[in-house]
Short mmCIF file of the C-alpha atoms (twelve columns), coordinates in Angstrom:
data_MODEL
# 
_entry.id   MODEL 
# 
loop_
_atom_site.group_PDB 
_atom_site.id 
_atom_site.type_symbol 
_atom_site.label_atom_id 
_atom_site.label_alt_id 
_atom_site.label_comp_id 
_atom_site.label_asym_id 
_atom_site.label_seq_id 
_atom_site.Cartn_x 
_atom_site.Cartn_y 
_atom_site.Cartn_z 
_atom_site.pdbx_PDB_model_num 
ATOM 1  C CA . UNK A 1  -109.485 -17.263 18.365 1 
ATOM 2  C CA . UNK A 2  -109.446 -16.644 22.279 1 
ATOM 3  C CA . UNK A 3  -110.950 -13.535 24.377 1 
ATOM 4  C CA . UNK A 4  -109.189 -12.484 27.639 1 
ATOM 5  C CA . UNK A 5  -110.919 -9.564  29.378 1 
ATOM 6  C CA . UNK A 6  -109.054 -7.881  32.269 1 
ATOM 7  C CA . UNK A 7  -109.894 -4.676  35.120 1 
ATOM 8  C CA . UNK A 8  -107.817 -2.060  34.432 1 
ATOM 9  C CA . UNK A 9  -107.482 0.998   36.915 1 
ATOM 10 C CA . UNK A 10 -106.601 4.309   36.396 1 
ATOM 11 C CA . UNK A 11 -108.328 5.291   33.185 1 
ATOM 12 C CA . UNK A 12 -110.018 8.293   33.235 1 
ATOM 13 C CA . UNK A 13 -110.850 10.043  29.346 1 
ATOM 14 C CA . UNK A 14 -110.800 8.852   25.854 1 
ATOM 15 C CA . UNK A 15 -106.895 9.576   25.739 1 
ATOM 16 C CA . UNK A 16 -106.423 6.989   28.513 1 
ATOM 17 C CA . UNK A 17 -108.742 4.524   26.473 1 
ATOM 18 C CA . UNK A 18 -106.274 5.400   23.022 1 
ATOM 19 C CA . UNK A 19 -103.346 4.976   24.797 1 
ATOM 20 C CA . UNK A 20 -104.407 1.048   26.049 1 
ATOM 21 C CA . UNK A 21 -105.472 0.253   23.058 1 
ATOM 22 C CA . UNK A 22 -102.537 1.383   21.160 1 
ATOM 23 C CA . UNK A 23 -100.144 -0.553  23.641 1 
ATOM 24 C CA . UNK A 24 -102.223 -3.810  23.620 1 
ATOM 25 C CA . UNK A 25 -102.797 -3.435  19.708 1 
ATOM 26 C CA . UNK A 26 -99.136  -3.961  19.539 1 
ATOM 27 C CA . UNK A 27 -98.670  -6.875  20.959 1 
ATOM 28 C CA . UNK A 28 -98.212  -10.165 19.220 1 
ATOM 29 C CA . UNK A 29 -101.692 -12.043 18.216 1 
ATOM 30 C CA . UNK A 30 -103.932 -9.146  19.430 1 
ATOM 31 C CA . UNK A 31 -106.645 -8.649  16.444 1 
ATOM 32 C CA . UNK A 32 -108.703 -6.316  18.251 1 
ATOM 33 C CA . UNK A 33 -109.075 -4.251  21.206 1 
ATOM 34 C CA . UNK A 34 -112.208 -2.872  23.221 1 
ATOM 35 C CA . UNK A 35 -112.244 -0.955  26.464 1 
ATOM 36 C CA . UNK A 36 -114.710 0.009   28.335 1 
ATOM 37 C CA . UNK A 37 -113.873 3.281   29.864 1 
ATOM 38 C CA . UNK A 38 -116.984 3.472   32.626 1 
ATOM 39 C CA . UNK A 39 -116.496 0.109   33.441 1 
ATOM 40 C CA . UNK A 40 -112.711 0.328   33.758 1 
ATOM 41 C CA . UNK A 41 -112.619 -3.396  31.308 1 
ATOM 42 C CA . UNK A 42 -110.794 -4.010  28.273 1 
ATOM 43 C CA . UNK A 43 -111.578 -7.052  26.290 1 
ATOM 44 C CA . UNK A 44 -108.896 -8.555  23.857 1 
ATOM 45 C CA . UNK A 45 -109.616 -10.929 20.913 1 
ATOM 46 C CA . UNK A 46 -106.579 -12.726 18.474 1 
ATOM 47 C CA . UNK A 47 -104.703 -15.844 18.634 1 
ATOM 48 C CA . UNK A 48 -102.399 -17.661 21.233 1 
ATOM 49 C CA . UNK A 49 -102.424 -14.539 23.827 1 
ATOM 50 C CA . UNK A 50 -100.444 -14.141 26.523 1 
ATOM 51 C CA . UNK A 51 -101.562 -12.690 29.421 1 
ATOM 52 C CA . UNK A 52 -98.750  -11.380 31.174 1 
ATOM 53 C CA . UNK A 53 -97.199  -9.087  27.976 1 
ATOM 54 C CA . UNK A 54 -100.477 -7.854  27.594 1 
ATOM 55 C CA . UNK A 55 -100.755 -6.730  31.536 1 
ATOM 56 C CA . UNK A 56 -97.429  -5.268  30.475 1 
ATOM 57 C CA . UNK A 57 -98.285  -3.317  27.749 1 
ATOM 58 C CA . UNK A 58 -101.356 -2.292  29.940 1 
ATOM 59 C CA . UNK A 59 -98.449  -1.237  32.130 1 
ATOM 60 C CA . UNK A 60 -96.538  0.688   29.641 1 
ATOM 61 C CA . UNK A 61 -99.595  3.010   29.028 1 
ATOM 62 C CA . UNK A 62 -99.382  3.386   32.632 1 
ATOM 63 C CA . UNK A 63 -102.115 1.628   34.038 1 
ATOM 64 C CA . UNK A 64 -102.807 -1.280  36.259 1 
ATOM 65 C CA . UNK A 65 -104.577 -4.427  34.950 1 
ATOM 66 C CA . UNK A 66 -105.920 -7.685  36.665 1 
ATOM 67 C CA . UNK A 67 -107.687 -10.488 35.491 1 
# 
């Protein structure tokens, strides 16, 4: 089990915070999913994680992420 925790900017309400963890939820090995809305951070736990398709889906929700 590995933990990668990334910045994310642009979030703003509780249906910003749904709508990254719904996108990151999906993607392969993610177990769990916790952001941090006043802190702009969203912390990922699961298995052999990749980075980049999770910055993606972070993406997809429409929101910028960095490590």
């Amino acid at each position: 089990m590995e933990t990668l925790s990334l910045t994310v900017t642009g979030m703003t309400c509780q249906h910003c915070v749904a709508s990254v963890t719904k996108e990151v939820s999906e993607v392969a090995g993610v177990q769990s999913v916790a952001v941090e809305l006043d802190e702009g951070a969203v912390t990922v736990t699961g298995s052999a994680l990749n980075t980049e398709t999770i910055i993606s889906a972070i993406a997809e929700a429409g929101y910028a992420a960095s490590i």
